[in-house]
N, C-alpha and C positions, 0 to 999 in steps of 0.2 A: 504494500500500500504506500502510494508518493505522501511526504508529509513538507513541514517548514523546516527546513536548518533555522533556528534562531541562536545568537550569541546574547549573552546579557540578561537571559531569563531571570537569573539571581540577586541583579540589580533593582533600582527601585524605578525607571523609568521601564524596564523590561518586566517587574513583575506587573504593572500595569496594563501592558500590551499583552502579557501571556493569557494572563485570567480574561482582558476583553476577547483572545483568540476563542481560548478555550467555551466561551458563554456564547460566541456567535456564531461560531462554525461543530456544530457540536460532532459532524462525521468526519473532523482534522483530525492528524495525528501531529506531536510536533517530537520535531528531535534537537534536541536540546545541547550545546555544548556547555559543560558543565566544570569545572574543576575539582576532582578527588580522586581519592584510591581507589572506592568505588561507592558499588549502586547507594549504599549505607548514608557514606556521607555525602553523595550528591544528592538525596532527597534529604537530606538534613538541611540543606543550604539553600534548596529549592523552596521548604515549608517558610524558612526565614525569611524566605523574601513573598510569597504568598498568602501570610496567614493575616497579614493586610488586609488583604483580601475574600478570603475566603475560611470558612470554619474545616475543623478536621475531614469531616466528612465530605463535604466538598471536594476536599484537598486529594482525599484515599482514592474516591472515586473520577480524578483529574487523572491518577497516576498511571490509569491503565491504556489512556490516551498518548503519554510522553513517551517516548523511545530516550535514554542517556545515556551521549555522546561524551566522552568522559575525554578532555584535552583542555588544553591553557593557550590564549593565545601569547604571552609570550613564551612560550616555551621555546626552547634554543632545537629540539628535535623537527623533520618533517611535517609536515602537514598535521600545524596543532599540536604535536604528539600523541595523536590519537593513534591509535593500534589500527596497522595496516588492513586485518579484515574488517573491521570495525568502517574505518573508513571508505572500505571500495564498496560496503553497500550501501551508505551514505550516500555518495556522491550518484550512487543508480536510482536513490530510491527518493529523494529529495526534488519536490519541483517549483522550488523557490526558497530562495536566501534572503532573512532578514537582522541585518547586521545592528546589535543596538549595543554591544560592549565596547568601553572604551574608558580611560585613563583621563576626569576630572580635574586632577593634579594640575593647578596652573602653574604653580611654582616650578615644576621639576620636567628638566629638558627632557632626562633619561626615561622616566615614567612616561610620557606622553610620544615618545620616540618607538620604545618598548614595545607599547601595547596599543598606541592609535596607528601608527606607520608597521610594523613588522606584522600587528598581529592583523592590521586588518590585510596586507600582501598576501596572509593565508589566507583567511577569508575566502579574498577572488577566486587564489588559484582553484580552492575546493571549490567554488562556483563554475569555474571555469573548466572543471572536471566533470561537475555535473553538466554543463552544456556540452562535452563532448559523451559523455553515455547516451545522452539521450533526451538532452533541448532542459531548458530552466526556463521557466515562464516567469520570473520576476526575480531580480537583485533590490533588495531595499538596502537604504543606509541610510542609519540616523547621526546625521551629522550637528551643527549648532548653527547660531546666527553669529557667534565669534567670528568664523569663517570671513566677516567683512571688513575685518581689521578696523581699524583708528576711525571712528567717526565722529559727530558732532550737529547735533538738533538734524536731521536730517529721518527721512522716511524713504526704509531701502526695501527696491523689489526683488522679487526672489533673481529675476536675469541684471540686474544691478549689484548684486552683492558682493562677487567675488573682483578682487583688483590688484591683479601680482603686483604692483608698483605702489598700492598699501602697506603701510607698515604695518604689523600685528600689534596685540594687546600683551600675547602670551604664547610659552607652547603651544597650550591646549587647539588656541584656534588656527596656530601656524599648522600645526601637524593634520587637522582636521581640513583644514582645506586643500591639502594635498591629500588627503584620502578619497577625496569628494575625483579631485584631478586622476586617481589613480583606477578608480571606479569606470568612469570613461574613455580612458588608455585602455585599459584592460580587459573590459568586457565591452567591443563594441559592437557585438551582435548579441545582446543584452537587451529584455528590456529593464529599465531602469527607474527606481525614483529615491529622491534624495530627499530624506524630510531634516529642517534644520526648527527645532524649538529653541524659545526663546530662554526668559531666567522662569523656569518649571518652579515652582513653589508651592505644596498644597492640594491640598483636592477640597472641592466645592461643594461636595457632598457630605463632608464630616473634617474633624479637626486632626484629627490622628495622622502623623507623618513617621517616615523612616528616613527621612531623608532631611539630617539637621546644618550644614553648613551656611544655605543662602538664610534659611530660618532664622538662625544665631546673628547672622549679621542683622539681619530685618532688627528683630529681636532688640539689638545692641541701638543702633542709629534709634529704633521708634523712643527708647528711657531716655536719650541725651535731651537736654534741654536747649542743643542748638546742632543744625545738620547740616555737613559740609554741601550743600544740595542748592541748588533756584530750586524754588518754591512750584515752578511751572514746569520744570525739567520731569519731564514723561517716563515712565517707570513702566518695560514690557514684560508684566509678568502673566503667565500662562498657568491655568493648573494644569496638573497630573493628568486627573479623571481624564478631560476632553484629550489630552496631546496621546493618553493611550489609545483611547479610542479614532483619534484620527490616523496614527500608523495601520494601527489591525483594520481598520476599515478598507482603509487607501490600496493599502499591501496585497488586499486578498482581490481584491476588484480585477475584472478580465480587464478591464482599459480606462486605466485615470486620464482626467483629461488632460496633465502637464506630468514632467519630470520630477522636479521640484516645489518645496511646501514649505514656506514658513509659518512653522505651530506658534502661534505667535498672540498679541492682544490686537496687535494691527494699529492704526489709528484711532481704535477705542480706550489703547494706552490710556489709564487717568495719570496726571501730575502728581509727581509727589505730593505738594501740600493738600490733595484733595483725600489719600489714604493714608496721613497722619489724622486730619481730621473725622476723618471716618473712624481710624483707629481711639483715637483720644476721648471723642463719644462714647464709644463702644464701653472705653474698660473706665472712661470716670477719670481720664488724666488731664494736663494739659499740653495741647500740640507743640510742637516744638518750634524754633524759630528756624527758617531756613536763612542761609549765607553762603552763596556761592562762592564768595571771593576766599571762603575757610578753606576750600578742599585742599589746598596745597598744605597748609601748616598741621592739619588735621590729617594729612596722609605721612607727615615726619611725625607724628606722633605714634601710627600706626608702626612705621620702625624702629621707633624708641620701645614702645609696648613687646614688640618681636625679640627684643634683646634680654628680657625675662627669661628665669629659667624653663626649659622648653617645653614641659607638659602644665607650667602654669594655666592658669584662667586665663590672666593676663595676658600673658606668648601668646593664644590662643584667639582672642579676639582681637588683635594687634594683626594677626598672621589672615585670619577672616576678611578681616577690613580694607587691609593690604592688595588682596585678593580679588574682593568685588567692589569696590572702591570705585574702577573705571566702568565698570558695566552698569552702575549706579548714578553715575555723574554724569553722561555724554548724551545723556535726552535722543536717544534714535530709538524709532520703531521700524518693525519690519511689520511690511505691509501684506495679509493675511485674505486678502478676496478670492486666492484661490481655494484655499484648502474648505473656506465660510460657505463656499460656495459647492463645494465636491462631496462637503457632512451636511449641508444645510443646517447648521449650528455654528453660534458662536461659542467663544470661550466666554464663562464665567467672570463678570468683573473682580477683581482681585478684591475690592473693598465689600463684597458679598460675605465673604469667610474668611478675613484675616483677621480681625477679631478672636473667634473662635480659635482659630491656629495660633495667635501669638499664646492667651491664654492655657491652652492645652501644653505648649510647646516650653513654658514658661514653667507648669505645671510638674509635667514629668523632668523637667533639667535638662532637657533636651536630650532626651532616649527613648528609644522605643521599648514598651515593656513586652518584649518578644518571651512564646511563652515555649517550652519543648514541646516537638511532634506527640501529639497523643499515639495511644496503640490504633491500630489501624479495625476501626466499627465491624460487628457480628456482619452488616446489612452491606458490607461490601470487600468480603474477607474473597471476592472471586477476583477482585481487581490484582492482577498483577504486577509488579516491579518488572520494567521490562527494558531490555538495550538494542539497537538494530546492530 
């Protein structure tokens, strides 16, 4: 039976996309590349990132759907390091790739080098192996809106993004825009599409996240009583829910109408000072003062803070800050009429359920209280653990 290669299923923007796969296509099968010893601890790491999502039994009776591909994409071995029969029925048995792992790391060249450049090189070629067994009917790759380097108040379309003669922000989006370049090198009898979300934060449906870094920063700027920000400077943030559901959607479709999607809030962007004040209502505070002309003495403070000992609080919000700092500052939206238009849905305004999110997120300390795999339910003990 042909199923999905997906990569990143373990992730928080891949457990999103897996659970919408699993819920809308209920006669898929997916095969999952995973990293472990085995089947043991790759559904250990799978529940971890699904139980988000879905309760035990839900979860038992997913399993017998998943095929796991047990490989790393940085691994220094062949193809993944997956085990060579493992692989040749993969590559037969697979009729579409949907690539959503990848190395966040903005800081760190060798991480984002590692695992966005090398691992996604595998990626292809496993793609590129399935299209010689026997034709791939879709390459997806979830790439980002960093990809358009150095901007400023500006609204970029998805064929306007990319511009070799830009300067980057970071690894992250240097390496990712040459994954997108190596995507269309490599497979060009491919079909292809490329989805780049924006800053993903949250889901609109409930306050519980696993996913705390841009959180913490949010987090941090909303308690200052003054933010290195313009008050009008446009903030594109995206939930979770819609950016999973617009991959699995897009992804499975015999024929999207474009290549490219930015998951994005589009021009419905609200300004910073309109989701402080939204925030500030919410929980009973007072809004902060914005100053843009702060950002620079406020980003040397961020490097004063980073020279704390390194698992402090401190280092840690210093190191945050450091971090998204410019993706918070530069007021650009990417412009979202295609994808608005391909779900007939928009994304959820951020100021809907950031409230709820700061508090929750505020609440737990920023953790998820992830709980162990339960034993596997009487009412579904036929479900198998199963590997292609």
């Amino acid at each position: 039976m042909s199923s999905v290669f997906v990569t990143g299923a373990t992730g928080y923007l891949g457990g999103y996309t897996v659970t919408r796969l699993l819920r809308d296509q209920p006669e898929l099968r997916l095969a999952l590349l995973v990293r472990g010893k085995d089947d043991h601890e790759a559904i250990e790491k799978l529940w971890r990132s699904l139980q988000l999502h879905m309760d035990a039994r839900e979860f038992w009776s997913a399993i017998a759907r998943i095929d796991f591909v047990l490989g790393d994409l940085t691994s220094t071995k062949p193809r993944l390091g997956i085990a060579a029969d493992v692989y040749e029925r993969t590559v037969r048995n697979v009729e579409s790739v949907l690539h959503i792992a990848a190395s966040l790391n903005r800081k760190s060249e060798k991480a984002c080098v590692n695992t966005n450049l090398r691992g996604t090189l595998a990626v292809i070629e496993l793609a590129r192996d399935a299209q010689a067994r026997g034709g791939l009917r879709r390459y997806s790759h979830v790439s980002t809106v960093a990809v358009c380097g150095a901007r400023d108040r500006e609204v970029v379309t998805e064929d306007g993004a990319i511009d070799w003669n830009r300067s980057d922000y970071d690894p992250y989006g240097r390496t990712k825009k040459f994954c997108e370049h190596m995507a269309h090198v490599l497979l060009p009898d491919v079909p292809k599409t490329i989805f780049r979300p924006s800053i993903v934060m949250g889901d609109s449906s409930r306050p519980e996240t696993s996913q705390f870094d841009m959180v913490r920063a949010f987090c941090v700027l909303a308690d200052l009583p003054v933010v290195p920000v313009r008050a009008e400077a446009r903030q594109d943030i995206v939930n979770a829910d819609w950016v999973g559901r617009a991959i699995a959607t897009v992804h499975m479709k015999e024929k999207p109408q474009f290549d490219c999607y930015h998951l994005s809030a589009g021009v419905s962007a609200l300004p910073a000072e309109a989701i402080a004040r939204e925030l500030a209502f919410a929980v009973g505070k007072r809004p902060p003062r914005f100053i843009g002309a702060a950002e620079k003495p406020f980003a040397g403070a961020a490097e004063l803070m980073m020279r704390f000992p390194r698992k402090s609080s401190v280092a840690l919000v210093g190191s945050l800050l450091h971090v998204f700092l410019p993706y918070i500052t530069y007021d650009t939206v990417f412009d979202n009429q295609r994808i608005v238009a391909e779900l007939g849905a928009s994304p959820i305004p951020f100021t809907a359920y950031c409230a709820e999110l700061y508090r929750w997120a505020k609440k737990h300390d920023f953790a998820y209280p992830y709980v162990p795999l339960p034993a596997r339910p009487a009412q579904v003990q036929g479900a198998e653990v199963t590997r292609v």
